[in-house]
C-alpha positions as CSV (number, residue, x, y, z in Angstrom):
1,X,-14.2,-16.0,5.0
2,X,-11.3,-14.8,3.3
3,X,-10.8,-11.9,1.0
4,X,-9.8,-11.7,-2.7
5,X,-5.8,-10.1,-2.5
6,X,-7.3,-7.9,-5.3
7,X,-9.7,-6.3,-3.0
8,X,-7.2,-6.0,-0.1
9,X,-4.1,-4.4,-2.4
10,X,-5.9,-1.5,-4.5
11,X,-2.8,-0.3,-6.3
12,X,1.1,0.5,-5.8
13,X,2.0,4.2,-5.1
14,X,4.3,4.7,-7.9
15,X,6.3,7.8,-6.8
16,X,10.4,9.1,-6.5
17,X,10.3,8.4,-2.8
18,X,8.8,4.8,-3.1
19,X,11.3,4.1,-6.0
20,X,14.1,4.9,-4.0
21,X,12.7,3.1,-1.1
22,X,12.5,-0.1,-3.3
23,X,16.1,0.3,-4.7
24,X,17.8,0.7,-1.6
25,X,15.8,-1.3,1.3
26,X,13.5,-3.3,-0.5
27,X,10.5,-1.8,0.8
28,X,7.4,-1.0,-1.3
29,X,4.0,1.4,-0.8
30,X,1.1,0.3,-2.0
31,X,-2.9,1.5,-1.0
32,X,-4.7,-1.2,0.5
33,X,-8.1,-1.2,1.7
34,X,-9.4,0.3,4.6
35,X,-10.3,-2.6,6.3
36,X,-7.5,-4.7,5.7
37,X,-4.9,-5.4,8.6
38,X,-1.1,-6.4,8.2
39,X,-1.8,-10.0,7.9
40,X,-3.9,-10.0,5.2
41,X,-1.8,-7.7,3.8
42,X,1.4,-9.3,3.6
43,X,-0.8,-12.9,2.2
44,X,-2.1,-10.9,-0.6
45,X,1.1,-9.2,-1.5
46,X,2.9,-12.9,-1.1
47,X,-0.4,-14.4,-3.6
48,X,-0.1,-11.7,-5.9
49,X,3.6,-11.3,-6.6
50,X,4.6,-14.3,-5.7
51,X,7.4,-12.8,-2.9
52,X,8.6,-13.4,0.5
53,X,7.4,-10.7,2.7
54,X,9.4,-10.0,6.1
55,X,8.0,-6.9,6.8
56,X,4.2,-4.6,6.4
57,X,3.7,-1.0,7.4
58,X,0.5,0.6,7.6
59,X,-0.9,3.7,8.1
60,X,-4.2,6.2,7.5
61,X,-4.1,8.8,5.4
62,X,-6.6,11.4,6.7
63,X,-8.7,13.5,4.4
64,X,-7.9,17.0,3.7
65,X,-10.1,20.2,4.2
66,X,-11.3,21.6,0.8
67,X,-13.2,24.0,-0.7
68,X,-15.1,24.5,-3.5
69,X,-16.9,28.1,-3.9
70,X,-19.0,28.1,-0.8
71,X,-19.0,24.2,0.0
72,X,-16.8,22.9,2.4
73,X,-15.7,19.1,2.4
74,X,-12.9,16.6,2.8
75,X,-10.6,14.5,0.5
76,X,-11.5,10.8,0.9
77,X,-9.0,9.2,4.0
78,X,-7.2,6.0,3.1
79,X,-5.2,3.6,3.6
80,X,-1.1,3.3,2.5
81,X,1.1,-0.1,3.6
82,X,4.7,0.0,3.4
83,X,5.7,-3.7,2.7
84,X,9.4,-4.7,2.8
85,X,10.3,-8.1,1.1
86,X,12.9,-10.7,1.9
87,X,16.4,-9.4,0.5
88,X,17.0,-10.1,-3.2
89,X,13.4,-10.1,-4.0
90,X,12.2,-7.6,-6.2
91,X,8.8,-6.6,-7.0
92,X,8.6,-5.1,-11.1
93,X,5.7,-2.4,-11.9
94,X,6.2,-1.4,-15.1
């Protein structure tokens, strides 16, 4: 059973470092689901922007200790993939 590519690719991280990253090597951050693994990855970036994808990333991003008053908890953990595509191919955002 396959998954929707919207449920595996959540959003792009639009930031200065993942701007620059584009730019110059082609490579692009987005958060994916937690479940997801490279392959299904890379066929739901290829699906959804309709791109060549040579390349995909991942890693877990672990929740962070916070505090509120007297309550102690965590940040949610997730999930980032840094996907590079096929030179020439460009991804466009905005």
């Amino acid at each position: 059973m396959s998954k929707d590519p919207r449920q595996i690719i959540l959003r792009p991280l639009i930031t200065e470092k993942g701007v620059r990253g584009a730019e110059q090597h082609h490579q692009y951050p987005f958060e994916v689901a937690m479940g997801a693994n490279k392959r299904e990855i890379k066929r739901a970036v290829e699906e959804i922007f309709n791109v060549h994808v040579v390349k995909v990333r991942t890693m877990t991003r672990h929740g962070k200790p916070r505090r509120v008053r007297w309550r102690k908890g965590r940040t949610r953990e997730w999930k980032r993939a840094i996907v590079t595509l096929a030179p020439g191919e460009n991804i466009e955002f905005i």
